[in-house]
C-alpha positions, 0 to 999 in steps of 0.5 A: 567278650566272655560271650564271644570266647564261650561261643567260639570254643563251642564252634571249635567243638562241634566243626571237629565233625566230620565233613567232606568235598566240594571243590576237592576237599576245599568248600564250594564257598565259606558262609551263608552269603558267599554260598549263595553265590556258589563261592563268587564274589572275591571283589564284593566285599559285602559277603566276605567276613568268612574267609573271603578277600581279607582286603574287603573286611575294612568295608564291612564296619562292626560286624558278628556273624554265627551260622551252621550248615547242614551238609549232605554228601552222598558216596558210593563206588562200584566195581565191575569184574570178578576177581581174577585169583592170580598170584600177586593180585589185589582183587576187589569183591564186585557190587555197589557200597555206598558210604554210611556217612550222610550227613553233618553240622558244619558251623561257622562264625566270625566277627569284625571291629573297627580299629578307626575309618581306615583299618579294621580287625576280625576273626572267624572260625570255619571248617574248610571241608575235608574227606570222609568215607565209611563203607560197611564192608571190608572193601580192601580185606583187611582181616581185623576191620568189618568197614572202609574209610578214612575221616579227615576234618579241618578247622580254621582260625582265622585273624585278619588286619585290613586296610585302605590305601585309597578311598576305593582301594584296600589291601588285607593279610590274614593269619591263619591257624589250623587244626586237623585230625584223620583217622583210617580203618580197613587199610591193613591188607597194604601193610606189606607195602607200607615203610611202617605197617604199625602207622597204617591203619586202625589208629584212631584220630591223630591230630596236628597243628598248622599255620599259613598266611591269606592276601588280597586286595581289592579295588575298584576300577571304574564306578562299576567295576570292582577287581578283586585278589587273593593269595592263600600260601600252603598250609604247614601242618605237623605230622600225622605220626600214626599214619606216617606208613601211609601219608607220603613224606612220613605222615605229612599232610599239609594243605595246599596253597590257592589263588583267586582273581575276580571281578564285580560289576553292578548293572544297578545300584540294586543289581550286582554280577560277579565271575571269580577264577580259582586256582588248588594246587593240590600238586603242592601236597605229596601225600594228596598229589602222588599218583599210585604205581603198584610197580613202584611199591618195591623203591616207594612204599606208603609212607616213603617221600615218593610213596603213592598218595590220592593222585590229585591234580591242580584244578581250575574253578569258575564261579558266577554270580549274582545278587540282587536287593531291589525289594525292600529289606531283602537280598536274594543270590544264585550261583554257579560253580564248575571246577576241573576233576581233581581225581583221574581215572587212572587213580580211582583205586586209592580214591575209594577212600576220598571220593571228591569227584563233584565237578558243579554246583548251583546255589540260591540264597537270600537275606532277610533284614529285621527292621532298621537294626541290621540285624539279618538272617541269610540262608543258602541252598547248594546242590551239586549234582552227579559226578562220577569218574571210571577207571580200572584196578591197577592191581589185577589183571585178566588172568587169561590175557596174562599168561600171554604176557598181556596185562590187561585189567580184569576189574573197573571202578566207578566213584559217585557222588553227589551232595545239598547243602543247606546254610543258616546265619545271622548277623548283628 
């Protein structure tokens, strides 16, 4: 056990890198396996130690599992437009900036124990994702920063109780814990929109701690035909007081609450296809969800209960699947993930610093099995490919076309992304 302790705080260290977006902010899926499958597979109970359907877990039996994922994220934003110079303007400097931060760790383990035939208990530990940017340029001319971004990551603790009701039916709850740090530089030209400039920028890493509970269930219907549930409550975080002038609410920023409902259906008894609906209400978190008015800045200033955020929408996630084991002592998976865009064209201005844009993903993955031990090696490939999102800056406008009391914009923004992953785990 001394081990597993030793090992565990080592993961906690090293997820409090930085990492970013899949489905938003929330990972296209959590482990080697469950990658492989681009995140489907809420009723396939085989894939899902690492923050999966809790009620799969009693399925399991003795299970540990360590992995890491090597995570490239590829940013940048365009503007299009020479500033107009008005008064009371906010120009950007024209041209492509892409983000210096490209690539990350992001490990990940989990174990699960058998309390008896009906029950079992586990934890894991596992980064959710998050947001980081850092353009080496001072996009929104803060006078004290030469680079732009902001550095969001997550980490999860965890515990899960599961349980059969049924000899094919199982229900699990899980505790979960976080722990969350964010950082922003070269935000210092909005301090005059800020309710608390000193709060705003160029504070180094805060920290805070939360705690939410996960749900599920999982049974099967026919011989075939496996349902499957899931119900994530929001996450309360504390706040991040050294960003309380820019985070809405004062510098809160919880984590949304999501639901999951799925089903399995096994063509074989060596082939198996899976199709998953996601729902993120980012719209639980103000400080995410908030739209950005420059007209509103007066009455709702950053860091205000109505102050602009992200202007991130809820979004709707469709995952399919499929795993096949029809050759001796292997495993092999694809994926497909398409989620709704979270960001509007309308809020691209503030989402420079959170580009999240990704709307696809395609995945392989397989499994190895070493001997008659079961012990195995999974590894995953994720690829989601280019996305961007077009809108203009909301605070400047063509300079002719305002002195006729038009105000049309002057300049437009363009976010890209796109981003590989590749998962490595074993299990014993």
């Amino acid at each position: 056990m001394k081990k597993i302790y030793v090992i565990t705080l080592f993961i906690g260290l090293m997820l409090t890198n930085k990492v970013s977006a899949t489905d938003g902010y929330f990972g296209v899926g959590y482990g080697a396996q469950n990658k492989g499958l681009a995140g489907a597979g809420i009723a396939w109970y085989k894939n899902s130690l690492m923050n999966g359907n809790p009620a799969g877990h009693v399925f399991l039996g003795k299970q540990y599992q360590i992995g890491v994922g090597l995570f490239n994220p590829n940013r940048q934003y365009t503007i299009t437009g020479t500033p107009s110079g008005m008064d009371g303007t906010f120009g950007l400097m024209p041209g492509t900036v892409e983000s210096d931060s490209k690539l990350f760790l992001m490990p990940s383990m989990g174990a699960n124990w058998m309390i008896n035939e009906q029950s079992s208990f586990s934890a894991t530990v596992f980064g959710n994702g998050g947001m980081n940017t850092d353009y080496p340029t001072n996009t929104f001319h803060d006078p004290n920063s030469s680079t732009t971004g902001v550095d969001l990551a997550q980490l999860f603790l965890g515990l899960t109780y599961s349980r059969k009701i049924a000899d094919n039916h199982s229900i699990g709850i899980t505790g979960v814990l976080a722990y969350q740090y964010f950082e922003a530089n070269g935000l210092g030209a909005f301090s005059q929109m800020s309710s608390n400039a000193n709060a705003l920028t160029g504070n180094d890493h805060d920290g805070a701690f939360g705690y939410g509970v996960k749900i599920g269930y999982l049974g099967k219907i026919t011989e075939k035909l496996t349902l499957g549930a899931s119900y994530q409550t929001k996450t309360m975080m504390s706040e991040f007081d050294d960003y309380a002038g820019l985070f809405a609410e004062q510098g809160d920023f919880d984590i949304p609450s999501n639901w999951t409902i799925g089903l399995a259906y096994e063509l074989t008894d060596d082939w198996a296809v899976m199709a998953d609906y996601k729902m993120i209400n980012y719209t639980d978190v103000a400080s995410v969800s908030n739209p950005m008015d420059p007209a509103a800045f007066a009455e709702a200033p950053l860091g205000s209960d109505n102050g602009a955020g992200f202007g991130w929408e809820d979004i709707s996630v469709i995952k399919l699947g499929t795993e096949f084991s029809g050759i001796d002592n292997w495993i092999f998976r694809a994926g497909y993930s398409n989620t709704q865009q979270p960001v509007p064209s309308s809020e691209v201005m503030f989402n420079i610093l959170a580009p999240g844009v990704v709307e696809n993903h395609i995945t392989l993955g397989c499994s190895k099995f070493l001997g008659e031990s079961g012990k195995a090696l999974h590894i995953a490939l994720v690829y989601a490919p280019t996305s961007t999102v077009k809108g203009y800056n909301p605070m400047d406008f063509d300079a002719t076309q305002a002195m006729e009391g038009n105000m049309v914009p002057n300049q437009t923004i363009e976010l890209e992304m796109n981003q590989f992953e590749l998962e490595i785990a074993f299990s014993f």
